[in-house]
TORTI-287235 format. One line per 8 residues: number of its first residue (from 1); for each residue x, y, z of N, C-alpha, C. Coordinates in pm, whole numbers, always signed. Each point is the difference from the previous one (the first is absolute). Layout:
NUM	X/Y/Z/X/Y/Z/X/Y/Z ~ ... .
END
This chain:
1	+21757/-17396/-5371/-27/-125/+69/-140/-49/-35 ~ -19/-126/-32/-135/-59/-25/-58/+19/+117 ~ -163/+15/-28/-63/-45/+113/-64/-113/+102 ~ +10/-51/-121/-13/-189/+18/+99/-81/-85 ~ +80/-50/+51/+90/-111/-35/-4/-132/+95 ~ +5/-106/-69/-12/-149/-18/+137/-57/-22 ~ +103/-68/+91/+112/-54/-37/-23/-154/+16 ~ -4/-53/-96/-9/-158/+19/-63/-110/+55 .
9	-164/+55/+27/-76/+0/+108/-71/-201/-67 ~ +29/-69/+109/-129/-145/-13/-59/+20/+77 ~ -145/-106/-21/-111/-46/+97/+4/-125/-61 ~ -1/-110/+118/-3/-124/-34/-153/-51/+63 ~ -42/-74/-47/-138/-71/+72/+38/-165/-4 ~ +4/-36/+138/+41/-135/-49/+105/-73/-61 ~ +45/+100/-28/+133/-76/-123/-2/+69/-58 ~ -111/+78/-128/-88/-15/-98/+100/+168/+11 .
17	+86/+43/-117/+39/+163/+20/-108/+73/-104 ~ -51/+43/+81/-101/+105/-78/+29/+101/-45 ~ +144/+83/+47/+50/+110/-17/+143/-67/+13 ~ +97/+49/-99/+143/-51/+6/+73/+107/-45 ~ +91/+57/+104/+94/+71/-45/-49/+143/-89 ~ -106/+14/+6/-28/+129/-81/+65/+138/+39 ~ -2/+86/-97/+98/+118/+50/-107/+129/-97 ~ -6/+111/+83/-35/+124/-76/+5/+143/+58 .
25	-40/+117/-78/+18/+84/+63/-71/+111/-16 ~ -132/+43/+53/-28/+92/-62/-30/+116/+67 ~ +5/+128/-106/+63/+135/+60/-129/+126/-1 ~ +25/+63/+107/-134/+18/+54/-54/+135/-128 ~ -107/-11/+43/-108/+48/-141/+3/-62/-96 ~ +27/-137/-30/-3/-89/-93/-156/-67/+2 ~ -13/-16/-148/-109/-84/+32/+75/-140/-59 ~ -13/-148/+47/+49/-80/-5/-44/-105/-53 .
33	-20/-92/-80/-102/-169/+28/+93/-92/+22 ~ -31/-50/+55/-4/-134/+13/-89/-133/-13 ~ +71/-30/-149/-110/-153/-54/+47/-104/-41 ~ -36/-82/+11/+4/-134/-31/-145/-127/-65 ~ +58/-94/-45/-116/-98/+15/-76/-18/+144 ~ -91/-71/-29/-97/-19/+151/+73/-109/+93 ~ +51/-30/+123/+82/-50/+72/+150/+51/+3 ~ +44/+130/-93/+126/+6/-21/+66/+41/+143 .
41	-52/+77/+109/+21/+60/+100/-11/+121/+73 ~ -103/+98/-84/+0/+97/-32/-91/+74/+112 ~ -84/-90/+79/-107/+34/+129/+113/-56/+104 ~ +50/-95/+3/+127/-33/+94/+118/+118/+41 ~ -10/+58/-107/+86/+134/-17/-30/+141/+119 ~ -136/+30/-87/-45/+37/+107/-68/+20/+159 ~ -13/-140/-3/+24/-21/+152/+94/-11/+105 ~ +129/-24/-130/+131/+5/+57/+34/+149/+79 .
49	-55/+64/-135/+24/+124/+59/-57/+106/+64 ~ -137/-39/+62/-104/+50/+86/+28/-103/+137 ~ +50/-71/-4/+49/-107/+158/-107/-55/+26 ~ -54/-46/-135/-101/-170/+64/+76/-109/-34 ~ +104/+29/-73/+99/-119/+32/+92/+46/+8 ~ +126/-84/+110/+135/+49/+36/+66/-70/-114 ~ +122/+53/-108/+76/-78/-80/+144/-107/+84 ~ -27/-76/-77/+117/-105/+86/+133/+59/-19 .
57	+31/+60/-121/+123/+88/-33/+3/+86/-63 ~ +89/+128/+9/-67/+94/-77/+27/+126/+70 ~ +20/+132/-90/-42/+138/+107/-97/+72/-71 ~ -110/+64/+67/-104/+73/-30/+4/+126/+33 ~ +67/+129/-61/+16/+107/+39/-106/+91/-13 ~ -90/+97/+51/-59/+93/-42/+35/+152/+55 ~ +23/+86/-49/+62/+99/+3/+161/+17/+84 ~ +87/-109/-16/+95/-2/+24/+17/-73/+157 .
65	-116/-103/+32/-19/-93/+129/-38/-98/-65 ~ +62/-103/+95/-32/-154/-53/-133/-8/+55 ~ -112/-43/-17/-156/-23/+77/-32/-158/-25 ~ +63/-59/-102/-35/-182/+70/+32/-40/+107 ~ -124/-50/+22/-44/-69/+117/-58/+91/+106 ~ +9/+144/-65/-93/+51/+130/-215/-62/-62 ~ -21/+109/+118/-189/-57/-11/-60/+91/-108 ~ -103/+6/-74/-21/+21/-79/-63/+130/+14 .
73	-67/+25/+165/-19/+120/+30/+101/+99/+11 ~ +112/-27/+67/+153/+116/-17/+43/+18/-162 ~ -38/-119/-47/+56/+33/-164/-91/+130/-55 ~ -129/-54/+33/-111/+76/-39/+38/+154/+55 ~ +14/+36/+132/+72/+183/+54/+73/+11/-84 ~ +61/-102/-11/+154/+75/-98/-31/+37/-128 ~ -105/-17/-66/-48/+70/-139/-12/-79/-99 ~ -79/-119/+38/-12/-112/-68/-151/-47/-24 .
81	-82/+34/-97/-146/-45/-16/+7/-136/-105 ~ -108/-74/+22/-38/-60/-124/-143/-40/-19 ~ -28/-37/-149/-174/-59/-4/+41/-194/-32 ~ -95/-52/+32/-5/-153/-24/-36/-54/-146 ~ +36/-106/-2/-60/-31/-131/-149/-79/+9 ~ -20/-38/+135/-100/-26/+10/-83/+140/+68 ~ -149/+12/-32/-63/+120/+52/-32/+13/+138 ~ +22/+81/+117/+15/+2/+133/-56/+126/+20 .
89	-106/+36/-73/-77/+88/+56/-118/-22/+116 ~ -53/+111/+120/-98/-65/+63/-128/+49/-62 ~ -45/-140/-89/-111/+19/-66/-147/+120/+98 ~ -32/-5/+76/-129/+43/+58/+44/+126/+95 ~ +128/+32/-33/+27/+167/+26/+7/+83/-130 ~ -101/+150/+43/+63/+39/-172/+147/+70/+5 ~ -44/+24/-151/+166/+38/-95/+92/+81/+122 ~ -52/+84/+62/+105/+117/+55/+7/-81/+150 .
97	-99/-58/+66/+31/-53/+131/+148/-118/-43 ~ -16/-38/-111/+109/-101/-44/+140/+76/+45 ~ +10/+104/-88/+104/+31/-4/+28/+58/+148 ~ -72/+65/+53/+11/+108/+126/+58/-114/+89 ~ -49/-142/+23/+33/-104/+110/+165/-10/-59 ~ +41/+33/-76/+166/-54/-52/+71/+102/+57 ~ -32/+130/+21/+33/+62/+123/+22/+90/+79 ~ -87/-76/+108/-17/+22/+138/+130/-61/+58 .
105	+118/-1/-46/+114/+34/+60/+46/+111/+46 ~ -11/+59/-112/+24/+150/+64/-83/+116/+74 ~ -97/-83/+42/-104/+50/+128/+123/+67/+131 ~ -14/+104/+11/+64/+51/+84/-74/+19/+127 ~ -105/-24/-3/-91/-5/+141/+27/-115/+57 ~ -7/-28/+164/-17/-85/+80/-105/-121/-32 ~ +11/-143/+20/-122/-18/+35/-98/+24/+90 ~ +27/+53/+112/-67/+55/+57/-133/+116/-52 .
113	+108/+76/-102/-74/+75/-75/-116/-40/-90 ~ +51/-121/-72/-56/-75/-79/-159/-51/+46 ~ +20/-30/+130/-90/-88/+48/-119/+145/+68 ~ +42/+109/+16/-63/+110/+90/-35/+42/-142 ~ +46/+23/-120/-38/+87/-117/-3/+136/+32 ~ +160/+24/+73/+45/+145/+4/+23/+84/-115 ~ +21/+140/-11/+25/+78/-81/+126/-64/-111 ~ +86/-8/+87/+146/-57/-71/-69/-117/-14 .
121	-61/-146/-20/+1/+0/-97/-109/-24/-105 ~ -86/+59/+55/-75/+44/-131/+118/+110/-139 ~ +63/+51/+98/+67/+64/-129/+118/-38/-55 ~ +43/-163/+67/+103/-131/-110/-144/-42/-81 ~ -164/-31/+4/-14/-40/-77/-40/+70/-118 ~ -17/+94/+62/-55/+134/-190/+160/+44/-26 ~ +126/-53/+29/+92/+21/-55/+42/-144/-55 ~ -65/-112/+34/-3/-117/-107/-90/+19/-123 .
129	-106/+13/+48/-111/+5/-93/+70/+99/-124 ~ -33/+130/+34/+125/+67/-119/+120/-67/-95 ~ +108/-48/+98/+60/-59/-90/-41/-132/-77 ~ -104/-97/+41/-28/-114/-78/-117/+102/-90 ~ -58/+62/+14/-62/+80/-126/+74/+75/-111 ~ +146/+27/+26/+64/+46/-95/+84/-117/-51 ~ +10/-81/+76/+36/-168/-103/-105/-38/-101 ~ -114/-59/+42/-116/-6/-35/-15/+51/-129 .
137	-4/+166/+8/+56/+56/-126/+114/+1/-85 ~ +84/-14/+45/+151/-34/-123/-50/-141/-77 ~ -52/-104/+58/-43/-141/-5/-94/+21/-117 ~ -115/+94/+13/-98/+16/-50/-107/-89/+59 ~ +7/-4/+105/-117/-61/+79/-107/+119/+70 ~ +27/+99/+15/-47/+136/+97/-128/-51/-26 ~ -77/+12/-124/-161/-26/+16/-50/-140/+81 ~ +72/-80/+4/+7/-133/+31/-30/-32/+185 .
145	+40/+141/+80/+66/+6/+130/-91/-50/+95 ~ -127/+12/-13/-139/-72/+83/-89/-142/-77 ~ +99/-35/-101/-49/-118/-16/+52/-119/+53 ~ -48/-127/+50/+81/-116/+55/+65/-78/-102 ~ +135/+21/+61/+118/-38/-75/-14/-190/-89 ~ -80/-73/+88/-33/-108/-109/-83/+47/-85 ~ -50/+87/-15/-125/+9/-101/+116/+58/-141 ~ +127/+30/+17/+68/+59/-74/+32/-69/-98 .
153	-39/-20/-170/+106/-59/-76/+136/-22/+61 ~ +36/-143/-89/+112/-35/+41/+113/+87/-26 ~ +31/+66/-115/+119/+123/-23/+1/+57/+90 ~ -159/+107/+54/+17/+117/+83/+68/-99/+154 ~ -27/-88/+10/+21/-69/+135/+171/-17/-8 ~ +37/+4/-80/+154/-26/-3/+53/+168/-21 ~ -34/+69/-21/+33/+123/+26/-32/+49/+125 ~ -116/-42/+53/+4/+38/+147/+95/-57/+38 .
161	+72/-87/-1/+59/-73/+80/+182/+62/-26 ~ +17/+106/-101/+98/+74/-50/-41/+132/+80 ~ -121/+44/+83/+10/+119/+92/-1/-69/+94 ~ -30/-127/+52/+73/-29/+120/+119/+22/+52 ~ +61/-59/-74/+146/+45/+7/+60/+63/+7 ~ -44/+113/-83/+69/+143/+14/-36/+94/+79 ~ -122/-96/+95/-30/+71/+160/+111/-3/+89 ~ +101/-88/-1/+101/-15/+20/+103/+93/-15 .
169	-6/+85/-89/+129/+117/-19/+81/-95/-39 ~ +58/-71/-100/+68/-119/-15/+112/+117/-105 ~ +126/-41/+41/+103/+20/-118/+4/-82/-157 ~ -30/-114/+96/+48/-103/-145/-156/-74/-14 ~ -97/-26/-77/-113/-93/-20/+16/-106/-72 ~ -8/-116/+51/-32/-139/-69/-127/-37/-106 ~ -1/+31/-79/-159/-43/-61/-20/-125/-77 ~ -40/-97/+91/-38/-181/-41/-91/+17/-93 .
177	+0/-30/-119/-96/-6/-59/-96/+99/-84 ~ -6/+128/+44/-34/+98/+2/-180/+4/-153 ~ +92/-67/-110/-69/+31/-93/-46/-146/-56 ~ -71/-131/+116/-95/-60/+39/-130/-5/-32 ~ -38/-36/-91/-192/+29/+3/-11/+104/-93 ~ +58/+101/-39/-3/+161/-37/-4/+6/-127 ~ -82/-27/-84/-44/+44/-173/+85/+114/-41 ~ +44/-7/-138/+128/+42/-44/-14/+177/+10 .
185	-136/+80/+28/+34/+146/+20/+29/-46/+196 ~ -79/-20/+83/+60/-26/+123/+141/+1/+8 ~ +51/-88/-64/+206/-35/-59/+9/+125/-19 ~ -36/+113/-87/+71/+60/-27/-20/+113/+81 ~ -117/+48/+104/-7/+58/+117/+92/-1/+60 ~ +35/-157/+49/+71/-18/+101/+173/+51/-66 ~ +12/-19/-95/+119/+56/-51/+34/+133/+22 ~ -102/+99/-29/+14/+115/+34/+12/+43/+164 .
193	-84/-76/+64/+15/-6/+181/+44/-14/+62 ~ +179/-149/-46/+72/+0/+24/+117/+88/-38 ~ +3/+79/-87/+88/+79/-59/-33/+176/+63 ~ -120/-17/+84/-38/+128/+45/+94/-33/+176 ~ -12/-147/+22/+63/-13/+139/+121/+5/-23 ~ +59/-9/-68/+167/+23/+7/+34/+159/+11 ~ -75/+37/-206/+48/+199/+24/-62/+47/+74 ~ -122/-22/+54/-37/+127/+71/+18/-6/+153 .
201	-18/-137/+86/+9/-53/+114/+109/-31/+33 ~ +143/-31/-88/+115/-37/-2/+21/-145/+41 ~ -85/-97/+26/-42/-142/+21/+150/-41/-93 ~ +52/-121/+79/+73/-115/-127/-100/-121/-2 ~ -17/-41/-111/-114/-92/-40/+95/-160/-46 ~ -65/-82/+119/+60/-126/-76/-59/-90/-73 ~ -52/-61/-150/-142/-41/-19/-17/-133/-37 ~ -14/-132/+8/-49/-89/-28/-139/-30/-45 .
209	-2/-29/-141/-99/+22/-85/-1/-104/-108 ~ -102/-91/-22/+30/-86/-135/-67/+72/-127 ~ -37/+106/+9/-90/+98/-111/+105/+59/-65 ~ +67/-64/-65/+151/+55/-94/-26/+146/-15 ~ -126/+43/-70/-50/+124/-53/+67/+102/+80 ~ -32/-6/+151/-34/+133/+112/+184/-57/+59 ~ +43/-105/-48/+159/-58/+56/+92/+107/-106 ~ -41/+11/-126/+94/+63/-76/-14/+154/-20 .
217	-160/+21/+9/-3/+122/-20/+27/+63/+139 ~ +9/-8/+107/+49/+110/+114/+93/-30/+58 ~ +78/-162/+24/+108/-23/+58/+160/+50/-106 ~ +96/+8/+73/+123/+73/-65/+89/-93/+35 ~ +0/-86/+52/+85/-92/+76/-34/-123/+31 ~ +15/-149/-111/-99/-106/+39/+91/-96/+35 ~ +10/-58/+95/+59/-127/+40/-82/-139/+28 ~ +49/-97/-83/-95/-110/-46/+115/-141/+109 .
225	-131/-33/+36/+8/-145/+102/-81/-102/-34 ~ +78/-158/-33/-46/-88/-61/+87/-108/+104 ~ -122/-116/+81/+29/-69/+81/+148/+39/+150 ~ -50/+115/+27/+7/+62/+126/+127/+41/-43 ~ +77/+44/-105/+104/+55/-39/+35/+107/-142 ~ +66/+91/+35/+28/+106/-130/+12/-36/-119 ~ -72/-24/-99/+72/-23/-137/-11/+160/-47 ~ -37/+154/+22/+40/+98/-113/-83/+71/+104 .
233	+97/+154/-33/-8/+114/-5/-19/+118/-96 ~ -42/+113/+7/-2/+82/-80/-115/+82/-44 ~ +26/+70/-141/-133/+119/+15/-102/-70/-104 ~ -115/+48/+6/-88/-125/-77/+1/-10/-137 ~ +53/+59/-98/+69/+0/-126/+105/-126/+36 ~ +104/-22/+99/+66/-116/+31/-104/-147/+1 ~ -72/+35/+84/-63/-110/+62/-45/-81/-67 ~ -68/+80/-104/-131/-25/-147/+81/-113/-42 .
241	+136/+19/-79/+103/-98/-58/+50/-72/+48 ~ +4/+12/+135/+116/-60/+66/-9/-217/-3 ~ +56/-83/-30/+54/-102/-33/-81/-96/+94 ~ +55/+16/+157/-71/-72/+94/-129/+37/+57 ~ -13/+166/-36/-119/+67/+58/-152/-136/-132 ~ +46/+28/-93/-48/-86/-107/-28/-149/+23 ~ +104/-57/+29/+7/-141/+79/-117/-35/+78 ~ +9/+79/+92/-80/-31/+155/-168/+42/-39 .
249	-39/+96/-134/-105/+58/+25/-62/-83/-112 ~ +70/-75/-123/-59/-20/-148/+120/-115/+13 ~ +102/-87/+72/+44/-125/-12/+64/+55/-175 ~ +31/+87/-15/+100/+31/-120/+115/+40/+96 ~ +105/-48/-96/+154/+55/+27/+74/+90/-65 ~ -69/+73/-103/+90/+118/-13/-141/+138/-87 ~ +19/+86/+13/-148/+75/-64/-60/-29/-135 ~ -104/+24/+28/-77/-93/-115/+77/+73/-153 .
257	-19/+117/+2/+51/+25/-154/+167/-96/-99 ~ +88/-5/+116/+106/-93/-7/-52/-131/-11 ~ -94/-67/+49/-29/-158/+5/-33/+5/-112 ~ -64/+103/-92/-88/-23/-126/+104/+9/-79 ~ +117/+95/+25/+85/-48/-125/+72/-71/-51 .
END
């Protein structure tokens, strides 16, 4: 059974279908992309499926439950992280207070406790602190952990924003953007970082990325969206050639080596 499947899902704005009828499926420990041109629908997508927007039609399954239209916090328990494509870090906390505030959900102390600074929970927060220090490190941020998070290059700031998330204990991770700002060894960091969250963390990775590079080299499974609808599927050896994938990205209609002959 997939872990996330998409049956036929729109979002309309106005009239205006931003998302039409799309369909997919992907199966958990996958790493995934999802790309398109810029407006194709591809941030619509994922909000669809984090519940900042309800789809007008459509089923949104994740681990074998429909979750459209729930809130984005129950989506979120249910094992659902993501990062933005815009940066939403809190600049003037540092690196590890960043991550540690993503969560204090699973503070098992009272507030009561909270507010007295009892034993319990002083010991939810050196059992946060720990785990956002061993994010920190997978990330390669660990040296980074007492500096303030605006002071951070823009790459490292979008990788913090990839241990946010996975403060979360998330099954499945969304990553908007991911490889943003990030000079081509950064790209290829992050290639290896995401490929460490799948084998070693067992993460399914869903990725929206216009950096073809870090799209072909770690995704296994690319599904391409052009004006809020499917034109192609497949593995990125497909994609490279593919007819409409070509269309939408270079306004050619069939792969370049064929046009030349």
């Amino acid at each position: 059974m997939s872990l996330l499947e998409l049956h036929a899902v729109d979002k309309i704005f106005g009239g205006l279908h931003a998302v039409r009828a799309v369909s997919f499926q992907v199966e958990k420990g996958a790493i995934f992309g999802l790309i398109g041109p810029n407006g194709a629908g591809k941030t619509t997508l994922f909000n669809l499926i984090t519940g900042v927007y309800t789809p007008e039609h459509g089923r949104i399954s994740f681990a074998g439950k429909n979750i459209a239209g729930l809130k984005p916090a129950l989506i979120a328990e249910r094992g659902i992280a993501r990062t933005f494509q815009n940066i939403r870090v809190f600049r003037t906390m540092t690196v590890a207070e960043n991550v540690m505030v993503a969560g204090h959900h699973l503070h098992k102390a009272s507030i009561a406790a909270a507010m007295l600074r009892t034993r319990s929970y002083e010991r939810d927060e050196q059992a946060l602190a720990k785990r956002a220090q061993e994010l920190l490190e997978i990330l390669g941020l660990a040296e980074l952990a007492g500096e303030v998070a605006g002071s951070l290059p823009y790459g490292s700031q979008r990788r913090l924003e990839i241990a946010r998330g996975l403060m979360l204990s998330p099954e499945l991770l969304l990553l908007d953007e991911p490889a943003a700002g990030m000079n081509s060894q950064e790209a290829r960091t992050l290639n290896e970082q995401i490929r460490f969250l799948r084998d070693q963390l067992g993460l399914t990775v869903i990725l929206v990325e216009h950096n073809m590079a870090v799209v072909m080299n770690v995704c296994e499974t690319i599904h391409v969206v052009d004006h809020g609808e499917t034109i192609a599927e497949g593995s990125p050896a497909e994609i490279k050639v593919h007819p409409k994938v070509l269309a939408a990205y270079l306004g050619e209609e069939q792969p370049a080596d064929e046009a030349s002959s």
